[in-house]
C-alpha positions in Angstrom: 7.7 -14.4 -5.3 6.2 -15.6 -1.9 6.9 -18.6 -0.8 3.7 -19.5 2.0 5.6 -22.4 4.8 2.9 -24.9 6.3 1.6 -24.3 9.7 3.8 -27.4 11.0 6.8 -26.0 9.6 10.0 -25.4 11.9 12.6 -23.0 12.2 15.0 -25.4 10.5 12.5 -26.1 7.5 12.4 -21.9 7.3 16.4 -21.7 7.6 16.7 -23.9 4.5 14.2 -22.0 2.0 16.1 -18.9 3.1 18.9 -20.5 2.5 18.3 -22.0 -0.8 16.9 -18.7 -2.2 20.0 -17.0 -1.5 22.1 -19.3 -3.3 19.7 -19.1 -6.1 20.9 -14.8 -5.9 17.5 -13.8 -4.4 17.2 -11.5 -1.4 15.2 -13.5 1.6 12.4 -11.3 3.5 10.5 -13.3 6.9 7.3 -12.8 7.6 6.0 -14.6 10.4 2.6 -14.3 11.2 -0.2 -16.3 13.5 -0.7 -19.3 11.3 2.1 -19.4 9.0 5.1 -17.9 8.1 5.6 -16.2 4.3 9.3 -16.0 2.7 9.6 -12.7 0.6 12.3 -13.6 -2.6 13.2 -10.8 -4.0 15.4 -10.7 -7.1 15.9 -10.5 -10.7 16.9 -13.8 -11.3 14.9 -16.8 -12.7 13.7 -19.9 -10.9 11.7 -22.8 -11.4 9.0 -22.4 -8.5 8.7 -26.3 -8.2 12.1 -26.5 -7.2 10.8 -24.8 -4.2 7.2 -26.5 -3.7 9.3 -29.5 -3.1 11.3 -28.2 -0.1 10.0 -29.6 3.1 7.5 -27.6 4.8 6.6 -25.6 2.1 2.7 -24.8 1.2 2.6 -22.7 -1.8 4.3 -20.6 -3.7 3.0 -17.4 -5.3 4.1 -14.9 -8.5 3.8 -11.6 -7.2 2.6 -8.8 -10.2 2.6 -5.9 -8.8 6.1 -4.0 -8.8 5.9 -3.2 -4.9 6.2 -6.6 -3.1 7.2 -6.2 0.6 4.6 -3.1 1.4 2.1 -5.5 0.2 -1.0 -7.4 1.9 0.1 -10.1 -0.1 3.3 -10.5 1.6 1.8 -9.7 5.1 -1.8 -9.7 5.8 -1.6 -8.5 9.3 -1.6 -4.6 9.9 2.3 -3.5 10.9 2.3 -1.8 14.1 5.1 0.7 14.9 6.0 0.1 18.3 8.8 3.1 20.0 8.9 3.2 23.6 5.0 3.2 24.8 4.2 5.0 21.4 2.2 2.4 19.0 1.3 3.5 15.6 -0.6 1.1 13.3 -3.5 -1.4 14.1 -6.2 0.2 16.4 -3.7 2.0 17.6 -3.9 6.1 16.4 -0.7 8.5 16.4 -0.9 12.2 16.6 2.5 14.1 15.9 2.4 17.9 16.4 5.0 20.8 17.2 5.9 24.1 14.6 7.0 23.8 11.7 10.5 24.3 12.2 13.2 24.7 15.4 13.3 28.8 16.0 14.5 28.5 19.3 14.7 26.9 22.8 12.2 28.8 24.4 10.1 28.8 21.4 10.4 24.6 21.5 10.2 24.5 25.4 6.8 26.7 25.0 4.8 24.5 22.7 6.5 21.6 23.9 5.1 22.3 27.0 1.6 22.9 25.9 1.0 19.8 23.6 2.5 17.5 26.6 -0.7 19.0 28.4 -2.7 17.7 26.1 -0.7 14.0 26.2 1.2 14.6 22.4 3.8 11.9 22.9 5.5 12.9 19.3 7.9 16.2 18.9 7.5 17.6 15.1 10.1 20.5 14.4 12.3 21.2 11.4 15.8 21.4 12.1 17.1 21.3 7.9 14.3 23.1 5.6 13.6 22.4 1.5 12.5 25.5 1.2 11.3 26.6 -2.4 13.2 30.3 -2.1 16.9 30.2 -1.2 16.1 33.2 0.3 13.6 31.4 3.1 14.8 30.1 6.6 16.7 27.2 6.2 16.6 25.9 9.5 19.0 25.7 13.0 20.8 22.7 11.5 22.2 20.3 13.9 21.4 23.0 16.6 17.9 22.6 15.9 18.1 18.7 16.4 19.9 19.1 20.0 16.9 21.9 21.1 14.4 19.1 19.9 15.7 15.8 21.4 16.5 18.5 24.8 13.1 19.6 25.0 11.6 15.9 24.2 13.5 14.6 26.8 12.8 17.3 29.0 8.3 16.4 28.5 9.2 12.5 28.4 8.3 12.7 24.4 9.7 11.2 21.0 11.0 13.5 18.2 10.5 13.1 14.2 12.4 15.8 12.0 13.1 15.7 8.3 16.6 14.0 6.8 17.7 16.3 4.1 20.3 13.8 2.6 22.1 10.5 2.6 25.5 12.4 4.6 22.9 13.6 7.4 22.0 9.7 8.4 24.2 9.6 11.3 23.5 12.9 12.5 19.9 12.2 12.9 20.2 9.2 14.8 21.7 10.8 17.8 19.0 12.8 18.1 15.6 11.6 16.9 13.4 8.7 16.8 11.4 8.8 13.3 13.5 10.0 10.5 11.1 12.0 8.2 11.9 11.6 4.1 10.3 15.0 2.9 7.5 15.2 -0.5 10.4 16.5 -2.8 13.2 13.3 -1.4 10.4 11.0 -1.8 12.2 9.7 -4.8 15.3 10.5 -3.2 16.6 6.9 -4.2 20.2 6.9 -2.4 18.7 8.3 0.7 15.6 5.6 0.5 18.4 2.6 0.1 20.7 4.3 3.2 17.7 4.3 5.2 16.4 1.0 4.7 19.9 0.0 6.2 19.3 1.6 9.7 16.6 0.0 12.3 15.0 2.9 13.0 11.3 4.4 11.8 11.3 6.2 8.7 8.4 8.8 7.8 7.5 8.8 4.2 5.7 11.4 3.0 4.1 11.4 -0.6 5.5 13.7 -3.2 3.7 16.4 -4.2 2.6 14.9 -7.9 3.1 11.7 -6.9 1.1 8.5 -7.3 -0.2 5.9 -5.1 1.7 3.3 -6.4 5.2 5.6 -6.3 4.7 6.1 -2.9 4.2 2.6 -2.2 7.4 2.1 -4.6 9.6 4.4 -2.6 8.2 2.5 0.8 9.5 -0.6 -0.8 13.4 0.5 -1.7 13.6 1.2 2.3 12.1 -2.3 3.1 13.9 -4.2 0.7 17.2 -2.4 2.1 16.0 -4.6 6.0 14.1 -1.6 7.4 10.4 -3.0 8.1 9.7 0.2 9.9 7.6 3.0 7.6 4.9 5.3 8.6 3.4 6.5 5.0 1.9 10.3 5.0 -0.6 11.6 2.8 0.2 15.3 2.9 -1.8 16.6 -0.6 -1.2 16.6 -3.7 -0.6 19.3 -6.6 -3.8 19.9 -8.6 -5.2 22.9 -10.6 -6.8 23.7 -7.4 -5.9 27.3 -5.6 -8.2 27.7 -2.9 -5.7 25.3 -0.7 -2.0 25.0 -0.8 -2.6 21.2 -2.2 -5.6 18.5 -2.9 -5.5 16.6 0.1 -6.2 13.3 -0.9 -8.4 11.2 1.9 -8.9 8.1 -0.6 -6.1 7.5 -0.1 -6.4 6.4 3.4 -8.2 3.0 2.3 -6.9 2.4 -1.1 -3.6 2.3 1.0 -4.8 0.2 3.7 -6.0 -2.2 1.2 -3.2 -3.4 -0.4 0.0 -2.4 1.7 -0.3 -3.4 5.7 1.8 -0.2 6.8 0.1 2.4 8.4 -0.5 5.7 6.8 -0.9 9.1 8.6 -2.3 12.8 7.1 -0.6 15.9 7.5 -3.6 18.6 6.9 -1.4 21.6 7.7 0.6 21.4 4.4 -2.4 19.7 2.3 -4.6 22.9 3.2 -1.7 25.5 4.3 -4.6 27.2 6.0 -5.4 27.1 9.6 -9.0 26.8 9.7 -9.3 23.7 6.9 -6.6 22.0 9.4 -9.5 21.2 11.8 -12.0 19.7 9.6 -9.4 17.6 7.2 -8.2 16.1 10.5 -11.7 14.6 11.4 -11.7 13.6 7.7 -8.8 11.8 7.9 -9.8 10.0 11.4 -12.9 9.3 9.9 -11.6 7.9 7.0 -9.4 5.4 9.0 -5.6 6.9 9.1 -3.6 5.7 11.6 -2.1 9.2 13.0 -2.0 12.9 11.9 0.9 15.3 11.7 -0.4 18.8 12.7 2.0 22.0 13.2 1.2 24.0 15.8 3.0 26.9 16.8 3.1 28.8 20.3 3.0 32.4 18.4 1.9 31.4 14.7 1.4 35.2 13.8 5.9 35.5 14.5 6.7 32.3 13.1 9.5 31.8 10.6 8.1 29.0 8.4 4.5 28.7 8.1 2.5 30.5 10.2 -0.6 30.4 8.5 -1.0 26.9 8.8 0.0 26.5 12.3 -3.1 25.9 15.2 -2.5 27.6 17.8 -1.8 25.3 21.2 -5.4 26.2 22.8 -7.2 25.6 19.1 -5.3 22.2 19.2 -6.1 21.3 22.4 -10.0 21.5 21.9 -9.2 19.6 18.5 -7.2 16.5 20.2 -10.0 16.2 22.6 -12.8 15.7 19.9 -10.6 13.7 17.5 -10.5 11.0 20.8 -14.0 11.4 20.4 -14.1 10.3 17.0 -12.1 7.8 17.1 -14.1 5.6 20.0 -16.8 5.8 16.5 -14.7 4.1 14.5 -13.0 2.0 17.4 -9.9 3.4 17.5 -7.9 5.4 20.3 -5.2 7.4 20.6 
């Protein structure tokens, strides 16, 4: 349930709901927004709402329905912004995230690095651990991959994302990166959504390949109700009968999102399309439709990569896309 405080109400007013709704078992989520402040109780236990109404300072409280409560616009009716450094994601505010697919090297990281920092990138994508479908495929650098990426950042001032295989990883990846990615197939990765709503750090969630709006939103909500108010949501496709693309990408689901959960939500178009000339076009269809970042690979040699070449711009192809997505965005008032 929500549990809405008058505008008048003080901190000590808010101390005591929180207070009381943890001695009744329930977990206690703050909110605090321009006018009022909303209390998040979140719990299987049962309580007699009026015992509530009648604490001081109180203005209403509400029965939430839907199984996702914290991700929701009824808990917080303001967008979240992501705030890392001078990187903002959320709001008016519009990310873009780019580097290859995975860590192959130094030089091959120093190279695009270099290029997208050109352009003003200010976010670091590069595998370090790989879910790869064949055992067979390129798993990765491992933590080797991590130190190239957090070197190379450092070196362009930028900030790094990279994909946490696993709950034992957790500690590994907070040395070197600043947005832990959660990967389509750990979406539903349970124990690894519960340790990572226990760090303060951003956590990437990307939807699962057959995955429904609401289970994303479901998986967003076992990191927040662990503390962790910080999630970026990615639509990255979906698994259809289509075979002209590597997925569906699904762009409703940009404002469907947006309408009932206030985090932001990005696109990846280089796994939705796994084809380097749809990348392009999906990317103005996402801005257009109102995401609050993309995700693109791009790859300083796509045709030698080791993990998804075909998908990868090349920098100068990304360049000349960056420049008319900021175009785009003034449209819709946005910026990047």
């Amino acid at each position: 349930m929500l549990i809405v405080m008058n505008s008048q109400a003080s901190e000590e007013n808010i101390n005591k709901v929180v207070d009381f709704i943890k001695q009744k078992g329930f977990d206690a989520h703050v909110s605090k927004g321009e006018d009022h402040t909303v209390i998040g109780a979140v719990g299987r236990k049962v309580i007699d709402k009026r015992d509530i109404e009648l604490l001081d300072g109180v203005k209403e409280v509400i029965r939430i329905t839907s199984p996702y409560k914290l991700v929701s616009r009824v808990f917080k009716g303001e967008d979240t912004i992501i705030e890392i450094k001078d990187v903002k994601i959320g709001g008016n505010n519009i990310a873009m995230i780019a580097g290859p697919c995975t860590v192959e090297s130094y030089d091959q990281m120093d190279a695009t690095a270099e290029k997208l920092s050109e352009c003003g990138v200010k976010l670091l994508r590069g595998g370090a651990f790989k879910p790869r479908t064949s055992p067979y495929a390129f798993q990765g650098l491992g933590e080797e991959g991590l130190k190239i990426l957090r070197e190379v950042a450092n070196k362009y001032n930028m900030l790094v994302t990279s994909e946490v295989m696993e709950v034992s990883q957790i500690p590994m990846f907070l040395k070197y990166v600043d947005i832990l990615q959660v990967g389509a197939r750990n979406m539903q990765n349970f124990n690894l959504l519960k340790s990572l709503g226990e760090i303060r750090k951003p956590v990437l969630l990307k939807r699962g390949l057959s995955a429904t709006i609401e289970e994303l939103l479901m998986s967003a909500e076992y990191i927040m109700a662990g503390g962790n108010r910080e999630i970026i949501l990615c639509e990255r496709g979906i698994r259809t009968f289509e075979h002209m693309t590597r997925n569906t990408l699904d762009i409703s689901a940009i404002p469907v999102i947006q309408k009932i959960s206030h985090l932001p939500i990005i696109v990846d178009p280089s796994h939705a399309t796994g084809l380097r000339d749809k990348v392009a076009p999906m990317s103005k269809a996402a801005i257009a439709a109102g995401a609050d970042g993309l995700i693109i690979e791009v790859h300083n040699s796509p045709e030698t990569a080791l993990c998804d070449g075909a998908q990868s711009l090349y920098p100068h192809d990304f360049a000349i896309l960056f420049d008319e997505l900021k175009q785009l965005a003034k449209v819709i008032k946005k910026h990047f």
